[in-house]
NUPABA-661914 format. One record per atom (N, C-alpha, C): residue number from 1; atom name; x, y, z. Coordinates in steps of 0.02 Angstrom, whole numbers, always signed. Atoms other than C-alpha are relative to their C-alpha. Layout:
<recs>
+-----+-------+--------+--------+--------+
! num ! atome !      X !      Y !      Z !
+-----+-------+--------+--------+--------+
! NUM !    CA !      X !      Y !      Z !
...
+-----+-------+--------+--------+--------+
</recs>
This chain:
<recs>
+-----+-------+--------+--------+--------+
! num ! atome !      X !      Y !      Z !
+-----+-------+--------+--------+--------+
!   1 !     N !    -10 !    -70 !    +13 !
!   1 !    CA !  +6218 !  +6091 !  +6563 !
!   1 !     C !    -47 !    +38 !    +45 !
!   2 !     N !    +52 !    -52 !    -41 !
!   2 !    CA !  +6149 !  +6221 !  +6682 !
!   2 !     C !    -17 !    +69 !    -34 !
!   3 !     N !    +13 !    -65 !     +6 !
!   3 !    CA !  +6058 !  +6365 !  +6644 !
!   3 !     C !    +51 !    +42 !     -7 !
!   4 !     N !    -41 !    -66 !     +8 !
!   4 !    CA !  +6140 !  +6527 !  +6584 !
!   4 !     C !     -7 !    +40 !    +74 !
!   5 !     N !    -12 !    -67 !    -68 !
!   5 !    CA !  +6194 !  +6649 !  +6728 !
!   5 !     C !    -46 !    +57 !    -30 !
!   6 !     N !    +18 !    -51 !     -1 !
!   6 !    CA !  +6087 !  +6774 !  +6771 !
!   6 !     C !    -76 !     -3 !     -9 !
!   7 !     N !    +60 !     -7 !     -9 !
!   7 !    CA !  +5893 !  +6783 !  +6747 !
!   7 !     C !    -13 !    -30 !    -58 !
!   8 !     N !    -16 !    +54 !    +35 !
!   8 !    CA !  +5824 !  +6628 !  +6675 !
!   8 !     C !    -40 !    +27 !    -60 !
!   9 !     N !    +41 !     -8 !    +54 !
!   9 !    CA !  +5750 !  +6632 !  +6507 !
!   9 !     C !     -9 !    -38 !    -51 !
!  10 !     N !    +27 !    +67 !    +45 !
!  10 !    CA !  +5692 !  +6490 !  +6406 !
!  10 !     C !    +46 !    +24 !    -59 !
!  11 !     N !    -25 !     -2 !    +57 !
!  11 !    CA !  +5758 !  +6554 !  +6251 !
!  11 !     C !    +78 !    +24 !     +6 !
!  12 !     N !    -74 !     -9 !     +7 !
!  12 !    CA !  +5946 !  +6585 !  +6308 !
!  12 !     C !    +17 !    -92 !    +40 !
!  13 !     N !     +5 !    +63 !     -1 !
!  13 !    CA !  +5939 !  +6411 !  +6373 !
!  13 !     C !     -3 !    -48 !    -38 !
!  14 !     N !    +16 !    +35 !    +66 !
!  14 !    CA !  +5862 !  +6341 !  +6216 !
!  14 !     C !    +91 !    +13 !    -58 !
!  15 !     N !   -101 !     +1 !    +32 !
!  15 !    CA !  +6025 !  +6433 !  +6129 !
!  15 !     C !    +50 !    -35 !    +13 !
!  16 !     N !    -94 !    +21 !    -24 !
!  16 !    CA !  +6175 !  +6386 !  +6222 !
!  16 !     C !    -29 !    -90 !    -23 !
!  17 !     N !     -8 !    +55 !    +25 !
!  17 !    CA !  +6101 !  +6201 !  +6175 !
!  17 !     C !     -2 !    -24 !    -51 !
!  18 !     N !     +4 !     +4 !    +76 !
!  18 !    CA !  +6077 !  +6227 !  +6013 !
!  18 !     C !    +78 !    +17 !    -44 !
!  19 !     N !    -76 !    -15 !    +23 !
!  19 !    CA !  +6247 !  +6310 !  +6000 !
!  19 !     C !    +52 !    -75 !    +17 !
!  20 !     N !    -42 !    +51 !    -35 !
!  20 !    CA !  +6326 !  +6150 !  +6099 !
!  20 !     C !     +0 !    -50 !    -40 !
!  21 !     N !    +10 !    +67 !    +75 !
!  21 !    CA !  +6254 !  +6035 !  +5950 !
!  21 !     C !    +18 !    +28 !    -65 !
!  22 !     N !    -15 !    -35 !    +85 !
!  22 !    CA !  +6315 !  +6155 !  +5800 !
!  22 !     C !    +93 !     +8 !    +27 !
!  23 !     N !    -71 !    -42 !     +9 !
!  23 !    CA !  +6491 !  +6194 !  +5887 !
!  23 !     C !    +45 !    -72 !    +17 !
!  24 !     N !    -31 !    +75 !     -7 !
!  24 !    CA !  +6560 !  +5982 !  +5873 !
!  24 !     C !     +1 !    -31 !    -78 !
!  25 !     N !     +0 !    +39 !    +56 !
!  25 !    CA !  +6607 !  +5871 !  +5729 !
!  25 !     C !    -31 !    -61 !    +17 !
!  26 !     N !    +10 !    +73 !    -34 !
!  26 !    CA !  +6543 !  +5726 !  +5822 !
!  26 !     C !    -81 !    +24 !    +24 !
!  27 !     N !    +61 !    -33 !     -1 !
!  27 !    CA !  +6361 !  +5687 !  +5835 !
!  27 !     C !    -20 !    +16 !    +63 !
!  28 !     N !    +13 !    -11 !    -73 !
!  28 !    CA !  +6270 !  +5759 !  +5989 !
!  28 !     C !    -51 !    -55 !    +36 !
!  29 !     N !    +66 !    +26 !    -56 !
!  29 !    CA !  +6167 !  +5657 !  +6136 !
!  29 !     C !    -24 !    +34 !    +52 !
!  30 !     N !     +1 !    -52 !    -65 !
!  30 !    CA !  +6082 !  +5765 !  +6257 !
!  30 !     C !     -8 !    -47 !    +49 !
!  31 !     N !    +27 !    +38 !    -74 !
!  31 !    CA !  +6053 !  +5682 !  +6438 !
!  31 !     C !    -23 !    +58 !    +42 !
!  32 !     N !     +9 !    -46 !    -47 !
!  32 !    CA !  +5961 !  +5798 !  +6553 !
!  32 !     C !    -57 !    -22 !    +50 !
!  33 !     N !    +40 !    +26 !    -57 !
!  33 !    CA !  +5861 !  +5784 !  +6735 !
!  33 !     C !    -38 !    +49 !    +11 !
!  34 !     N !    +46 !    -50 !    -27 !
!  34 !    CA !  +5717 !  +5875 !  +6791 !
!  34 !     C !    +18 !    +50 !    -52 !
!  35 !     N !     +4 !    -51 !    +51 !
!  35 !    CA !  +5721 !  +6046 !  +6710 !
!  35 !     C !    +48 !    +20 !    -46 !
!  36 !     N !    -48 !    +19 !    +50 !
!  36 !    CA !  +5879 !  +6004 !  +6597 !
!  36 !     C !    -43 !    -32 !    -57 !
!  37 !     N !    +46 !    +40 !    +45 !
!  37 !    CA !  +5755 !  +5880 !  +6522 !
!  37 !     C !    -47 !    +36 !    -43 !
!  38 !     N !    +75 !    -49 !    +37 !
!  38 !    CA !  +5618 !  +6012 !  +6508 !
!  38 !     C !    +46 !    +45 !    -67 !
!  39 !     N !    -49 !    -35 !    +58 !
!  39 !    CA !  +5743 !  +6098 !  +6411 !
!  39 !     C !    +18 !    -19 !    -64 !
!  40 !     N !     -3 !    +54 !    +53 !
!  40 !    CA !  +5804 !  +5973 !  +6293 !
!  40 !     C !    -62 !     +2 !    -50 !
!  41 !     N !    +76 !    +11 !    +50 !
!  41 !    CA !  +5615 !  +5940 !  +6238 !
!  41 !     C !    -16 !    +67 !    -44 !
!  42 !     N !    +30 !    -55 !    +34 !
!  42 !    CA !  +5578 !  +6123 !  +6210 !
!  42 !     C !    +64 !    +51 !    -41 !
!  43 !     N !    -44 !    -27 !    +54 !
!  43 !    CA !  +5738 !  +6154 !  +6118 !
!  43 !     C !     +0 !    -44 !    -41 !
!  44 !     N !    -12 !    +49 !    +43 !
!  44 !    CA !  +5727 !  +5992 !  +5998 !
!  44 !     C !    -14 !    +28 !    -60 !
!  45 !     N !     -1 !     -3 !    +83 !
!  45 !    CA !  +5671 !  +6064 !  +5842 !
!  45 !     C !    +58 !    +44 !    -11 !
!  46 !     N !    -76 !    -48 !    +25 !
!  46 !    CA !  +5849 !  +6185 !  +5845 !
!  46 !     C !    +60 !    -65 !    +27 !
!  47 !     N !    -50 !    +52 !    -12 !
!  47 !    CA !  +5946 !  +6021 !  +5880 !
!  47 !     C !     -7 !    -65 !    -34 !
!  48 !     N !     -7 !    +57 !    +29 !
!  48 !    CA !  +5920 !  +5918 !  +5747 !
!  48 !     C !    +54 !    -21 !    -66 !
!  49 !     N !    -58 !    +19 !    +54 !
!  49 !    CA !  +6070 !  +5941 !  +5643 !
!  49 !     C !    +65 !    -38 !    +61 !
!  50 !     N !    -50 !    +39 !    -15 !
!  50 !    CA !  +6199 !  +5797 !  +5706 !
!  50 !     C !    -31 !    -22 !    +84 !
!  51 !     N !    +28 !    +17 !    -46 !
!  51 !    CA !  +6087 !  +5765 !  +5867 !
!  51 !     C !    -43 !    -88 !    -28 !
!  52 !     N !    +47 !    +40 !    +12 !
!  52 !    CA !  +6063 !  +5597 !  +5875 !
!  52 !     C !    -45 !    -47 !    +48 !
!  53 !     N !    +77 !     +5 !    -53 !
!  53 !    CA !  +5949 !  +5564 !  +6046 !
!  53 !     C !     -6 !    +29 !    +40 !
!  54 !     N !     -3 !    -10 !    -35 !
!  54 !    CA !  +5903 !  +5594 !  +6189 !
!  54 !     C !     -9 !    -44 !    +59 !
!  55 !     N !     +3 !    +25 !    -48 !
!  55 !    CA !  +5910 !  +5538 !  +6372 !
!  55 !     C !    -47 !    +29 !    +46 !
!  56 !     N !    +63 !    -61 !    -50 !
!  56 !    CA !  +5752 !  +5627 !  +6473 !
!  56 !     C !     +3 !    -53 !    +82 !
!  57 !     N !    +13 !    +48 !    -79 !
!  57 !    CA !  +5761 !  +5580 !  +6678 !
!  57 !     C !    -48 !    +60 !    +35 !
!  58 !     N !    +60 !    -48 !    -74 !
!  58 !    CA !  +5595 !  +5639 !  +6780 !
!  58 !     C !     -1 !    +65 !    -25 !
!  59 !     N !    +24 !    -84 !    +43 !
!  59 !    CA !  +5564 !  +5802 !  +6676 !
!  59 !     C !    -66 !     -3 !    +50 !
!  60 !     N !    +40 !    -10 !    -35 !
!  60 !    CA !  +5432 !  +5903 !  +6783 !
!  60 !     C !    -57 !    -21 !    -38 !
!  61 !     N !    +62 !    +11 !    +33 !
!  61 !    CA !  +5269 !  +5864 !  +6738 !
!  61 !     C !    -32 !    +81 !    +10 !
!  62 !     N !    +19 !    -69 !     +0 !
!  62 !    CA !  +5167 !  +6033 !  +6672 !
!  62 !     C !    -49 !     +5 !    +59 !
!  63 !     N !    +45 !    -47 !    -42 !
!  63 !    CA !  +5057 !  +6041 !  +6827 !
!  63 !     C !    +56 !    +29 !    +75 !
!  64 !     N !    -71 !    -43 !    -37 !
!  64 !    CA !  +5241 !  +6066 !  +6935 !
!  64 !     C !    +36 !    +53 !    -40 !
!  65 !     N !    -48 !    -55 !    +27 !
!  65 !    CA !  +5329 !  +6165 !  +6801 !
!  65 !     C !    -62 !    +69 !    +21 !
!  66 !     N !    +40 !    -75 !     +4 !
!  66 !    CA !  +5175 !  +6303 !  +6843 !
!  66 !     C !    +19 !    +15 !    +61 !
!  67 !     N !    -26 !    -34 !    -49 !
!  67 !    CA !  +5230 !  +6296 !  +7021 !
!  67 !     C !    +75 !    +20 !    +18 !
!  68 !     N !    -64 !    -11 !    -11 !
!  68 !    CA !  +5420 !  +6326 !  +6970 !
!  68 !     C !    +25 !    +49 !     -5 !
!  69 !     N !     -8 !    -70 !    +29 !
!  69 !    CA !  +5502 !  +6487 !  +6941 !
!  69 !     C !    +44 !     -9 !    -75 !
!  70 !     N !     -5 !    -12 !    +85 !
!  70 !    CA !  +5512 !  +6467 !  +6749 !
!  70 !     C !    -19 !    +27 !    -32 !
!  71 !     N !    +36 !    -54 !    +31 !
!  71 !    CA !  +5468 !  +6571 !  +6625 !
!  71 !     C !    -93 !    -45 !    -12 !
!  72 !     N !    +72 !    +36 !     +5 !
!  72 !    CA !  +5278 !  +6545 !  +6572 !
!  72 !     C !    +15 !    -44 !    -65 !
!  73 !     N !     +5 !    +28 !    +48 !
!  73 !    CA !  +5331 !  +6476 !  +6397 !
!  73 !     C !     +5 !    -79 !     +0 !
!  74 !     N !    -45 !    +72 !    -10 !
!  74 !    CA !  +5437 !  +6329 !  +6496 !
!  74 !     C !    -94 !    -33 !    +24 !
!  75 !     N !    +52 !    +20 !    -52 !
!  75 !    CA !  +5261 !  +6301 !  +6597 !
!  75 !     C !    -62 !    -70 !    -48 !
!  76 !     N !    +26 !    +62 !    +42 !
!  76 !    CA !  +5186 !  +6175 !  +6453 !
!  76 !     C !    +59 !    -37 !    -46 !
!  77 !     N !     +3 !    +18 !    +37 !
!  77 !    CA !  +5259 !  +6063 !  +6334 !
!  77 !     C !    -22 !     -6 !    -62 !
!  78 !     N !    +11 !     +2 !    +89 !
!  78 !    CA !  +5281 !  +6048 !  +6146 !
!  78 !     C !    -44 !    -75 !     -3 !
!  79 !     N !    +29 !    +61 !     -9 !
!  79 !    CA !  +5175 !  +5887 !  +6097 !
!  79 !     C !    +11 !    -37 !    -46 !
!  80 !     N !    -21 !    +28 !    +71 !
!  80 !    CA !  +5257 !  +5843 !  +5929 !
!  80 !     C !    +31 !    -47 !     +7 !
!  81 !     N !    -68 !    +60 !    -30 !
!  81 !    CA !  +5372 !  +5684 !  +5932 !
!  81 !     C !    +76 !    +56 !     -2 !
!  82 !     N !    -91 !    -41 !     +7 !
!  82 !    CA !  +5550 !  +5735 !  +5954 !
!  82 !     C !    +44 !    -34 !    -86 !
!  83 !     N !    -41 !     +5 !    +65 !
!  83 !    CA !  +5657 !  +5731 !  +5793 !
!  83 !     C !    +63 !    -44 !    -14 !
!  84 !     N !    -51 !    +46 !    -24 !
!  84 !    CA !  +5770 !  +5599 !  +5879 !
!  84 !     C !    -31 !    -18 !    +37 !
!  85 !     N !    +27 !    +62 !    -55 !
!  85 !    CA !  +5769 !  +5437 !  +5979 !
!  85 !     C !    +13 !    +34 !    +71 !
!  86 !     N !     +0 !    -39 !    -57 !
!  86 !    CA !  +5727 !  +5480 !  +6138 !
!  86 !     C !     -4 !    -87 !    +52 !
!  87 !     N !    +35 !    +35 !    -39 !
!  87 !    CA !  +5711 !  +5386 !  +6308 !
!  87 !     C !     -2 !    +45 !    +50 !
!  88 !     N !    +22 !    -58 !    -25 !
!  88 !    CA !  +5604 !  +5467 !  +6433 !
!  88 !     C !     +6 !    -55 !    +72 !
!  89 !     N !    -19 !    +57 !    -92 !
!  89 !    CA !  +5661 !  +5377 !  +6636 !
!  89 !     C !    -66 !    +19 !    +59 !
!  90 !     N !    +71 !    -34 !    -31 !
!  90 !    CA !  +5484 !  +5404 !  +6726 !
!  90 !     C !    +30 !    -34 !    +94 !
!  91 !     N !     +5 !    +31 !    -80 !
!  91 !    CA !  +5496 !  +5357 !  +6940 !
!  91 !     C !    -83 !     +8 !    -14 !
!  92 !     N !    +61 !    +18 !    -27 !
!  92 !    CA !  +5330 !  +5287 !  +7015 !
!  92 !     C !    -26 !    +39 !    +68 !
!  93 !     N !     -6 !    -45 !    -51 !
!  93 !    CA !  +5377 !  +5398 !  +7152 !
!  93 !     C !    +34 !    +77 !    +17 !
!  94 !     N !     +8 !    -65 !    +21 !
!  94 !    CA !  +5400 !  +5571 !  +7099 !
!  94 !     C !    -26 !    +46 !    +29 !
!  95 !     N !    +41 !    -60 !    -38 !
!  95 !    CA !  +5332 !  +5715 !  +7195 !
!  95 !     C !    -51 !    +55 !    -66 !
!  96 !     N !    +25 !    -64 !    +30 !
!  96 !    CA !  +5330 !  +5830 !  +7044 !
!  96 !     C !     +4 !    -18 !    -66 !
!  97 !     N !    +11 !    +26 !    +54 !
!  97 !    CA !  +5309 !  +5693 !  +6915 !
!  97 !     C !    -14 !    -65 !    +10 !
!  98 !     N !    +64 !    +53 !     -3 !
!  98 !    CA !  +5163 !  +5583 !  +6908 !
!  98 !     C !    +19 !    -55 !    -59 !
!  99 !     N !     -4 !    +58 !    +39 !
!  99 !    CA !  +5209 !  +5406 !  +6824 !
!  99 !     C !    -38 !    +14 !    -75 !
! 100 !     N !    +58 !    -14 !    +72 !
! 100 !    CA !  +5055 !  +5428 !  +6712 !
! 100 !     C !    +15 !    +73 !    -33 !
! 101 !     N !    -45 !    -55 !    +32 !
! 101 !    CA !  +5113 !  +5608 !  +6669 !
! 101 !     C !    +40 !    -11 !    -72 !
! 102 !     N !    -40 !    +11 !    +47 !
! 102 !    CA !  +5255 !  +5559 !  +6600 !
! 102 !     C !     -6 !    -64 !    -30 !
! 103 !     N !    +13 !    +32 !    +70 !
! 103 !    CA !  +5202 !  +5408 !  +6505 !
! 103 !     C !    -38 !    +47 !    -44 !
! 104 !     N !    +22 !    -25 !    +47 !
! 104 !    CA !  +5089 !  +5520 !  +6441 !
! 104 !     C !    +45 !    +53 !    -80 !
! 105 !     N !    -58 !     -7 !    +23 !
! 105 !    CA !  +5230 !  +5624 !  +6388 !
! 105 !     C !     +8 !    -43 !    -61 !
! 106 !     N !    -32 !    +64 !    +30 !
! 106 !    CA !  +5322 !  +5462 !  +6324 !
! 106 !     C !    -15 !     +8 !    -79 !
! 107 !     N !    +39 !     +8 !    +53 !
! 107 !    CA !  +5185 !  +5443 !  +6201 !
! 107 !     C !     +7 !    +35 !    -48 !
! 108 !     N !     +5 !    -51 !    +60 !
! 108 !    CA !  +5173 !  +5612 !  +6112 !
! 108 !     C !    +81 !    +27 !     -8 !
! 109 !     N !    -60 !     +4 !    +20 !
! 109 !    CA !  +5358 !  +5627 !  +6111 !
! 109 !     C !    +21 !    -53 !    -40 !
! 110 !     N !    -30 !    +67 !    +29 !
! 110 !    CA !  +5388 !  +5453 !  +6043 !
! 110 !     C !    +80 !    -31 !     +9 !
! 111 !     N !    -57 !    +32 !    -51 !
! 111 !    CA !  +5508 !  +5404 !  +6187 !
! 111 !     C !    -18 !    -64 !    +15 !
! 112 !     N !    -15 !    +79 !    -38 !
! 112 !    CA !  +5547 !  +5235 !  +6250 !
! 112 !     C !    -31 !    +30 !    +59 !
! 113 !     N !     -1 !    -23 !    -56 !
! 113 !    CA !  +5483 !  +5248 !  +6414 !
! 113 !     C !    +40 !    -41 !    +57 !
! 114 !     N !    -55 !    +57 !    -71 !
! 114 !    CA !  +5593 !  +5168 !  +6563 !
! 114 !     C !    -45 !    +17 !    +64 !
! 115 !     N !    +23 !    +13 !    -79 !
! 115 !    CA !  +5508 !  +5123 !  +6724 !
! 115 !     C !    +51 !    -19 !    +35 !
! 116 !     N !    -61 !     +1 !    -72 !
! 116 !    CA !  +5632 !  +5179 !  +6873 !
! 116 !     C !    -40 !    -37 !    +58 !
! 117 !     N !    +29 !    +42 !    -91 !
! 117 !    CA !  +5496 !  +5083 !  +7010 !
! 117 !     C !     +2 !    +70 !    +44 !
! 118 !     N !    +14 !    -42 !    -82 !
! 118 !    CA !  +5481 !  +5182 !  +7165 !
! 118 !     C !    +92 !    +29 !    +24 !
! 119 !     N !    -65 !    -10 !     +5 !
! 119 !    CA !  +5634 !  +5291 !  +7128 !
! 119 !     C !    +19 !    +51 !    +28 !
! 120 !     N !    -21 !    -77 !    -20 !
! 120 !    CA !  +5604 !  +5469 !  +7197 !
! 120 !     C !    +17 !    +23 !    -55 !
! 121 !     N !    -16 !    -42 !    +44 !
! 121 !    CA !  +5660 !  +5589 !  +7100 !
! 121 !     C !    +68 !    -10 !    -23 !
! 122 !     N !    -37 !    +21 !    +29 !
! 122 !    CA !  +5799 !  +5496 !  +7041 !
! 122 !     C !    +71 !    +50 !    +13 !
! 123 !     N !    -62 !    -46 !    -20 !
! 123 !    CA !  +5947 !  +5614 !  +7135 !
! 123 !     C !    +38 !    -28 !    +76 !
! 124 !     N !    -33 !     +1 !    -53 !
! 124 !    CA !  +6057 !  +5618 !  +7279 !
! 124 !     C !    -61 !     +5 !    +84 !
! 125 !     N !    +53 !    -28 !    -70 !
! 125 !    CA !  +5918 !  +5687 !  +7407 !
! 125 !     C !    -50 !    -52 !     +3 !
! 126 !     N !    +43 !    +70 !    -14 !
! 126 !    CA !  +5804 !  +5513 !  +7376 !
! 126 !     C !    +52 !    -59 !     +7 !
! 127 !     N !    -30 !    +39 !    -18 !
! 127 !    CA !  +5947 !  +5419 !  +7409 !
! 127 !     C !    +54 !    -38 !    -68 !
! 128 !     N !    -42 !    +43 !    +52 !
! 128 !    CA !  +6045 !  +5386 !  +7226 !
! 128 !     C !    +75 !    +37 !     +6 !
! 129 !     N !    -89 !     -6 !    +22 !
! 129 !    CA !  +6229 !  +5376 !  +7213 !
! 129 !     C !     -1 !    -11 !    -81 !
! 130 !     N !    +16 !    +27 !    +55 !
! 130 !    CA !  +6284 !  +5280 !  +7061 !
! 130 !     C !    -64 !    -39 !     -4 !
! 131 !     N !    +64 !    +50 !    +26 !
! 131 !    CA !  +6133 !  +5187 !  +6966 !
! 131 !     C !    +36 !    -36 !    -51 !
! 132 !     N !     +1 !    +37 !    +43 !
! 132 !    CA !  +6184 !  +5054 !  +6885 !
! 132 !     C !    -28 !    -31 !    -54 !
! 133 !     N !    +82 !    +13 !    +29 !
! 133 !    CA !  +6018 !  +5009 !  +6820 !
! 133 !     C !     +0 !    +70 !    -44 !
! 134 !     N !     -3 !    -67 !    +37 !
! 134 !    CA !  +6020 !  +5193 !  +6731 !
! 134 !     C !    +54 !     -6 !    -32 !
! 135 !     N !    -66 !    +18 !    +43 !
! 135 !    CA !  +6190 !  +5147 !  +6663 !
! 135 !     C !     -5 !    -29 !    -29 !
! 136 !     N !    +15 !    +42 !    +59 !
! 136 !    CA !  +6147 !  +5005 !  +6582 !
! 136 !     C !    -43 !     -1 !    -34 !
! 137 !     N !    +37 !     +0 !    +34 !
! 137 !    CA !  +5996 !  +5072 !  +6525 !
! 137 !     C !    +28 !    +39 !    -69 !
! 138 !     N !     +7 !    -40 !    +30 !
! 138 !    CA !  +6071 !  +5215 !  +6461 !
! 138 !     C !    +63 !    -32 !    -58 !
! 139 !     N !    -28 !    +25 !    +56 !
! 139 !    CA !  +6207 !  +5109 !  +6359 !
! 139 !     C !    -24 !    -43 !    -47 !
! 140 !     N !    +49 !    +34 !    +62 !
! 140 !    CA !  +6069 !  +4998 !  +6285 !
! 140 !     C !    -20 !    +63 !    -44 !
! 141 !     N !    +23 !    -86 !    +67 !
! 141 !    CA !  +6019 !  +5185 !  +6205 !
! 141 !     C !    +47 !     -8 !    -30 !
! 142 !     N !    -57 !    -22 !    +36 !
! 142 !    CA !  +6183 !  +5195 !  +6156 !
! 142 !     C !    +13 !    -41 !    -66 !
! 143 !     N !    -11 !    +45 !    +57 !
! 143 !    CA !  +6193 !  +5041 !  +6070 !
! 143 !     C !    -49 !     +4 !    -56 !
! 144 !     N !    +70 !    -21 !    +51 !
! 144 !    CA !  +6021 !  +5075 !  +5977 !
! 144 !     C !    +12 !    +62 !    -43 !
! 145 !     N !     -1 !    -74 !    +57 !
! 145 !    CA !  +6092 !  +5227 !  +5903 !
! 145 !     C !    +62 !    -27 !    -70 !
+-----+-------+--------+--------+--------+
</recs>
């Protein structure tokens, strides 16, 4: 899910995903990358009716979200566990997310953590097409739910 049109704002962001898990009969899974992810985390306590995990890949780490153009609220992390199973996909090679970062993360969320190795930023521009390895991780989640 991308951002709302028009001038970003954490809390119309946080909505439309909160609306996307209240407007289904079927339960929700979020999956989101980089600042999709950041999103996810800091909308979880309005997504816990029929939400039942999440998928986090390379969420910025808070000393990049300060150099992003996000609001200031996005610019830290919540530190509570998430209210659902989570797994959080860390690279070793990250620009704008430090391995240790996001285990740290991992931890106070109470995510699985997945070690991508020396993955880049886990997109098209470090070199990923399909990932297979992310596929089958992400259906071992599936099956765990």
């Amino acid at each position: 899910m991308s951002p709302p049109s028009g001038a970003f704002r954490l809390e119309d962001w946080i909505e439309k995903l909160a609306e996307a898990a209240t407007q289904t009969d079927r339960p929700s899974l979020f999956v989101g990358h980089g600042l999709g992810a950041a999103a996810i985390v800091h909308a979880a306590s309005r997504l816990t009716a029929g939400t039942v995990g999440a998928f986090l890949v390379v969420p910025p780490e808070e000393e990049a979200l300060a150099n992003l153009p996000v609001p200031q609220e996005m610019q830290t992390y919540p530190r509570d566990p998430l209210p659902f199973p989570s797994v959080l996909v860390a690279s070793r090679s990250h620009p704008g997310a430090s391995y240790a970062a996001l285990e740290d993360l991992s931890y106070a969320w109470g995510s699985r953590l997945l070690d991508a190795g020396e993955a880049g930023t886990l997109d098209t521009a470090s070199g990923h097409g399909p990932w297979p390895e992310g596929l089958m991780s992400f259906a071992g989640f599936l099956r765990q739910l």
